[in-house]
N, C-alpha and C positions, 0 to 999 in steps of 0.2 A: 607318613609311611612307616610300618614297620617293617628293621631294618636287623637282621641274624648275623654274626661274623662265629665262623664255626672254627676250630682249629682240628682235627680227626686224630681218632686215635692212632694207636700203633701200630700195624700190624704184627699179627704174633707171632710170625717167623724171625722180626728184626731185632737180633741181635745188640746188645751192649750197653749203652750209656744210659738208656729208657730205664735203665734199672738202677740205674747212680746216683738221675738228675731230671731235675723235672724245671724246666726255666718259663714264666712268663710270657705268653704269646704277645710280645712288644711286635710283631708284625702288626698284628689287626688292632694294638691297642693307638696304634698309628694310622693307619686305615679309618677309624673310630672317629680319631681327632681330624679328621679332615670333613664331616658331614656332619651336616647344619644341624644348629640344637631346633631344629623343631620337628626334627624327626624321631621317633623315639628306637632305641640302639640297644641290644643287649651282645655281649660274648659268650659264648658256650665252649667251657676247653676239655673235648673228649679225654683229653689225657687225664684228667682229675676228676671231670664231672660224668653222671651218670644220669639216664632217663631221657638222653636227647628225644627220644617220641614223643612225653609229656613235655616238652619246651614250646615243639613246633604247634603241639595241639592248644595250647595257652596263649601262645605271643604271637600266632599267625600271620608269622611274617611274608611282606609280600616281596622282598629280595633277601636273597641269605648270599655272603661273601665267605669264602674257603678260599686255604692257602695251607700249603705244605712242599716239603721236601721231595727227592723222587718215590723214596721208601712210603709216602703217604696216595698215590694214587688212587692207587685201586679204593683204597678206605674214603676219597671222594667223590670216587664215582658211586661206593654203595651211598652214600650220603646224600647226595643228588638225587638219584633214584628213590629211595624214601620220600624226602621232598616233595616230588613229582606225586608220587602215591597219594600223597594228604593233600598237597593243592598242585595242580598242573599247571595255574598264572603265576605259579612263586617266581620269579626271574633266578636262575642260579648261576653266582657270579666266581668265578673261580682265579685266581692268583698267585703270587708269589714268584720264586723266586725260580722254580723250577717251570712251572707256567712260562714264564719268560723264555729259557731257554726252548723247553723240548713244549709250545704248546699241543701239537697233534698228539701226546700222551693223554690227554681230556678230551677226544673225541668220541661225545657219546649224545644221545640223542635227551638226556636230563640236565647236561649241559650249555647252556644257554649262552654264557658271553666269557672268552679265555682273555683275563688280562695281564698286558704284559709291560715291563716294567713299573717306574713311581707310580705305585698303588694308589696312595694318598689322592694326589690329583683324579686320577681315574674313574678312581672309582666316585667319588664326589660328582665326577663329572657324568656316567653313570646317574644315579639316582637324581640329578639334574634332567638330563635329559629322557628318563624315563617320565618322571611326571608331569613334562611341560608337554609329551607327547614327541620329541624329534628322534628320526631315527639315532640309532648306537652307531651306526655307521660312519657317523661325522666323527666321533672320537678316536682319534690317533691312539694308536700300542692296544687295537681290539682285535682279536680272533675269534672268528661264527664256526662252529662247527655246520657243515652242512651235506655231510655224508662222510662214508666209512673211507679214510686217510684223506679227506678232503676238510681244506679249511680256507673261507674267506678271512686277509687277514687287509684292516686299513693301516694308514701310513703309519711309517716309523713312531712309537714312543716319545712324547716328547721328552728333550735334556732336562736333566737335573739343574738346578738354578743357587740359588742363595741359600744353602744348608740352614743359615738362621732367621729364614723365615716359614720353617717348619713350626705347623706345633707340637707343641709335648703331648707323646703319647698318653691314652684315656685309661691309665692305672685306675682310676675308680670304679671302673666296669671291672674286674674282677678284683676288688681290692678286697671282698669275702672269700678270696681261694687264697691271698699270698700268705697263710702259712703252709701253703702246699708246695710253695717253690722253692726250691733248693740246689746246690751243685754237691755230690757230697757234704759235706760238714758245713758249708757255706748256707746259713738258714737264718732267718729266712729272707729269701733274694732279692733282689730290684735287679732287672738287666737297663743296658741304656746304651744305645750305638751313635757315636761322634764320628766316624768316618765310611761312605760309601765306597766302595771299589780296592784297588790295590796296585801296590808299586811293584810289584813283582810280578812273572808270570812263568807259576810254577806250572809244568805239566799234564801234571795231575787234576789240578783245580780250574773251574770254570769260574769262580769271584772275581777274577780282574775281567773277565770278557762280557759281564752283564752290564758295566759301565765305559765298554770298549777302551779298555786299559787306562780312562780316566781315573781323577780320586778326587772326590768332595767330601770335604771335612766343615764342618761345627767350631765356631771360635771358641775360646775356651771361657770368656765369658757365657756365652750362650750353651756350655756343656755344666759349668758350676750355676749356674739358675738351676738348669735341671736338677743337678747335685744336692740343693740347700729341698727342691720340694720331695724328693724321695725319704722317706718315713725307715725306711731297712736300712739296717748297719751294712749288711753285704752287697756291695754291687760288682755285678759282673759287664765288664766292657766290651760287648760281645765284639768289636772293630777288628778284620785280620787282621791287623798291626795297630797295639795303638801305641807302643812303643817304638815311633820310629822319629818324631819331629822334634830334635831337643828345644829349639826354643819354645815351640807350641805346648811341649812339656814343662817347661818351667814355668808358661805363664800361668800356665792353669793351675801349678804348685803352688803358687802366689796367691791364686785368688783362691783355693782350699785353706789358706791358711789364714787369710785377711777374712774371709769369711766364716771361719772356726764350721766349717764340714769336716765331721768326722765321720770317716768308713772305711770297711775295711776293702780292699779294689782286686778284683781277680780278673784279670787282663789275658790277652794274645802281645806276643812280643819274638822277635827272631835273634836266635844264637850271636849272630856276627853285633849287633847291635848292642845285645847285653853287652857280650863278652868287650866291647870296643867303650863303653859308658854305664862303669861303675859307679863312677859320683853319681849320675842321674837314679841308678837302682839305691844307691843308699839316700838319695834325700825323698825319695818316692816311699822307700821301706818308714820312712819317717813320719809320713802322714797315710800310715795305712797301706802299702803294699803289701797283700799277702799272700799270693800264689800267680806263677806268670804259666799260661802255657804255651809253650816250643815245640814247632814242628820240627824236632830233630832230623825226623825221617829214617835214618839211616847211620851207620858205623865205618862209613868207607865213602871216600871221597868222590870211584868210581859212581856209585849208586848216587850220590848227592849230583854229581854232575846231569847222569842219564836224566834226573827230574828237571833238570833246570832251576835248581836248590839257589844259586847260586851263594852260597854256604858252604864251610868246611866243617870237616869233624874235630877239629883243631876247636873252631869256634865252639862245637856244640859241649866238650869239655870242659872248657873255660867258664860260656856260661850259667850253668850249673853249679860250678867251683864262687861265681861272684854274687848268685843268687843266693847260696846257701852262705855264705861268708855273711848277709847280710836280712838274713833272717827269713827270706822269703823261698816259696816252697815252686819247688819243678814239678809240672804238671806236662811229659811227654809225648808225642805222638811219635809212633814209628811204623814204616812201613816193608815188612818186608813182601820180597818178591815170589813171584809163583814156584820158581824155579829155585828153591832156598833147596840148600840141601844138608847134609849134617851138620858140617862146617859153617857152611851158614848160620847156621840157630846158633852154634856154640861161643863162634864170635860175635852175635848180637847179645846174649846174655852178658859175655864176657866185657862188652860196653857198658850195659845196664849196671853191672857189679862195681865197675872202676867209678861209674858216677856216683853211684851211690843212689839211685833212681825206683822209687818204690810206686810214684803214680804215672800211670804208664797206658795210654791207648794205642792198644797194636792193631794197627787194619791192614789187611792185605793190600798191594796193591788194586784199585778197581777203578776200571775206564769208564769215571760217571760222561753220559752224553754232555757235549759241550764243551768237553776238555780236548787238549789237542792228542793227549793217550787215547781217548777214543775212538779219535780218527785214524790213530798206528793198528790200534789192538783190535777194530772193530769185528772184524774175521775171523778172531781167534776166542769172542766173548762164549761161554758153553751154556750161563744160562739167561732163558728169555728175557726181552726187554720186559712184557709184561708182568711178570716175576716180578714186580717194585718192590713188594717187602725185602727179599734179597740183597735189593743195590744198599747193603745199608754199611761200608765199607765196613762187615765184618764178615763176610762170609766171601770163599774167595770166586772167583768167578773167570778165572782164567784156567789152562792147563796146566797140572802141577805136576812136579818131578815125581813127587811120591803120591799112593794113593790118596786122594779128598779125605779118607779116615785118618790118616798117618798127618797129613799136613795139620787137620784141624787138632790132632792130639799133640803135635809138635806147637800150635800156638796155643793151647791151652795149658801143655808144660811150662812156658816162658811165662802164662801168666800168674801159672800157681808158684814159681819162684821168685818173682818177680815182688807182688804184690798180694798174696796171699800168706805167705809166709810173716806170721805176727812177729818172729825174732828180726829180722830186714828192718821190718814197720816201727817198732819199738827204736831200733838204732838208728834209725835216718830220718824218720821224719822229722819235720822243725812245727808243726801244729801240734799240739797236743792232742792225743785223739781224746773225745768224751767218754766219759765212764761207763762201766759195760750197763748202768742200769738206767741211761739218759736214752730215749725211745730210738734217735737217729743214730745209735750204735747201734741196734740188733735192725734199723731199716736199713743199715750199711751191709750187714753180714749176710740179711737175707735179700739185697740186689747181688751180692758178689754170687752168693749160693746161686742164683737164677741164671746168672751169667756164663757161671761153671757145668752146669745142667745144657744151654743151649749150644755152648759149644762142644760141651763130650760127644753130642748129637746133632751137631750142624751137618754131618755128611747125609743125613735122612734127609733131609731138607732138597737135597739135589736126586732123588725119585721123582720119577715121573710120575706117580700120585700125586705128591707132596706139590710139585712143582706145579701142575694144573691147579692146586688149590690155591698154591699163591697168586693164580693167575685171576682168581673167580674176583665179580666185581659185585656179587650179588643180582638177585634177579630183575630183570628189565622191566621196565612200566610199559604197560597196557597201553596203547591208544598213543604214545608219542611217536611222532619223526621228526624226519632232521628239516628243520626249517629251509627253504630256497631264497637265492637273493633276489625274490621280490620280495619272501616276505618281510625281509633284512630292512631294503629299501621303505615296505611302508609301515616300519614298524611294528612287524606284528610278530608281540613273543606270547 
């Protein structure tokens, strides 16, 4: 069987990081590694790669697997539909992480089988049960589309089990793009995730509710195996906390150092944590810590509370003051709210200036579906769900105190003082930036430049032109509908 894992490009309304960083689709390259070597497997990552029509017309594959975030919808449904165009037996398998949460957002009749949760097994079990002929029905964590807001969905997902008996992601299927991957200056990349789920359960965020506030973590032997086979100096630990288990941190410091892996590590980590375990930031800065990112959030305790932060800005001070004492660089996220008003902005800058904070992701508050803001704000959301380029926590999507022009020009002043300004950048940073004439400085200035342009003009974006176009999925194929559950029952896609 040949077998497609697509990852879809960007949408061009979505705003931000797409222009900073470009990281390794370790979803599918996981995905990958769970289906049997006699099947033949390629990866296609729209984000890098071009000509997907000449792919599908060469490798005629007869199931393609897709996965993306909310901001990538629409861009699978045109994907799917293409598909459908060139062959209408393709099975088209759709996943990930938003899949899980919100499936009725792939409701479309090129849409063949919505899965939800551990991909890996899944889908395995998928291209199993395709070719021996049994129905998809018997697979647990499947959704059929089967008409418009209508979804056959079978049992619960199975649990997540012995983290280390995953295999290691199939890096060799794109291991001809990884000098495409990057985080900023971080080049070129290897990503690698040691821990599923999370211990916290911020408001904002749906990642602890995909493993129902569970957390399965990777020993740290079976995280440095992986370690010693990654070829890149930079690795990014995509885990939302992976700085949170001291012993589990120091076994793993052992065996990076017993085993002479050298890298450099750009991590997720939380204020209260740093700020409380120094010694562990300075033996970690020792074998390779070099930039941690902190969801700050906010400059006020009030606001940290409202999120269920459970964090203080006490902490978020400190930590910055222990990172930077020890050589490693603050990578922040902050959130401010709809309702910021002048005062507002002046005392969020007025945070950023005392830290000393020059990398800095500012997303407006935004009620992605699945969080428990969702369920408060859902009333008050202005633009459509269909809208997916949008959700891409850069554009704001709630009612603001001042006009959408004013707001967006108020976040884009924060970020031309913030991290635009080369006098800041020169004084505070602890990486060295590269020379103006090393190619990933002028591809740094002209993401910042793109960044600057999107937001000067993100208020266009909320026209009802604009906004139906975000909404388009591309044109529908000819000759399909939405399957019935007989045909579910006998199989027939």
């Amino acid at each position: 069987m040949n077998i497609l894992l697509i990852r879809p490009p960007v949408s061009k309304f979505t705003i931000g990081l797409k222009n900073l960083m470009v990281c390794e689709p370790l979803g599918l390259e996981y995905v990958a590694a769970g289906v049997s070597a006699k099947h033949k497997i390629k990866i296609f990552d729209c984000l890098v790669e071009n000509r997907l029509s000449k792919i599908l017309e060469q490798f005629r594959p007869d199931l393609v697997g897709l996965n993306c975030y909310i901001t990538g919808v629409n861009e699978v449904i045109k994907i799917c539909r293409k598909i459908k165009r060139k062959n209408p037996n393709c099975l088209n398998v759709v996943g990930g992480v938003h899949a899980t949460k919100c499936p009725n957002d792939f409701i479309d009749t090129s849409v063949d089988v919505i899965a939800m949760g551990d991909g890996i097994k899944t889908f395995s079990k998928i291209i199993d049960f395709k070719e021996r002929g049994i129905s998809l029905i018997n697979i647990p964590g499947l959704a059929f589309p089967l008409g418009p807001n209508k979804l056959y969905t079978t049992s619960e997902p199975e649990p997540m089990e012995n983290m280390d008996e995953l295999p290691f992601p199939r890096r060799d299927l794109v291991k001809h793009l990884s000098h495409k991957y990057y985080y900023i200056f971080h080049e070129p990349l290897a990503t690698i995730k040691t821990t599923w789920g999370c211990w916290y359960k911020c408001n904002f965020c749906y990642n602890w509710t995909i493993t129902n506030g569970k957390v399965f973590s990777r020993s740290p032997e079976h995280i440095a195996s992986e370690l010693e086979m990654i070829e890149q100096e930079d690795v990014y630990i995509v885990d939302d906390i992976f700085l949170i288990k001291p012993k589990r941190l120091e076994r793993l410091r052992e065996l990076i150092i017993e085993r002479g892996i050298r890298k450099k590590f750009l991590v997720f980590g939380r204020a209260d944590f740093i700020a409380k375990n120094e010694t562990i930031i300075k033996e970690w800065s020792e074998i390779g810590l070099t930039a941690v990112l902190i969801g700050l959030e906010a400059s006020t305790n009030a606001e940290l509370n409202s999120m269920n932060k459970e964090c203080s800005v006490d902490f978020n001070y400190e930590a910055i003051k222990v990172l930077s004492r020890n050589g490693v660089e603050t990578y922040g996220s902050l959130i401010p709210q709809p309702d910021y008003t002048d005062e507002d902005w002046k005392r969020l800058y007025k945070f950023i200036k005392e830290t000393g904070l020059i990398y800095v992701n500012i997303s407006p508050l935004t009620p992605l579906p699945g969080t428990l803001e969702y369920v408060r704000l859902k009333s008050q959301i202005t633009v459509p769900r269909k809208a997916h380029g949008l959700w891409d926590l850069s554009h704001i999507l709630l009612p603001t105190s001042d006009s959408l022009k004013k707001y967006y020009q108020k976040l884009l002043w924060l970020y031309v003082k913030t991290c635009m300004n080369m006098g800041r950048v020169k004084k505070h940073a602890i990486r060295k930036l590269p020379p103006w004439y090393k190619a990933n400085r002028f591809r740094l200035i002209k993401g910042i430049l793109k960044c600057y342009l999107q937001f000067r003009f993100a208020h266009w974006h909320h026209n009802q032109r604009l906004i139906k176009e975000a909404m388009d999925r591309g044109p529908e194929t000819a000759g399909l509908r939405y399957r019935t559950l007989h045909d579910l029952q006998e199989n027939i896609f």
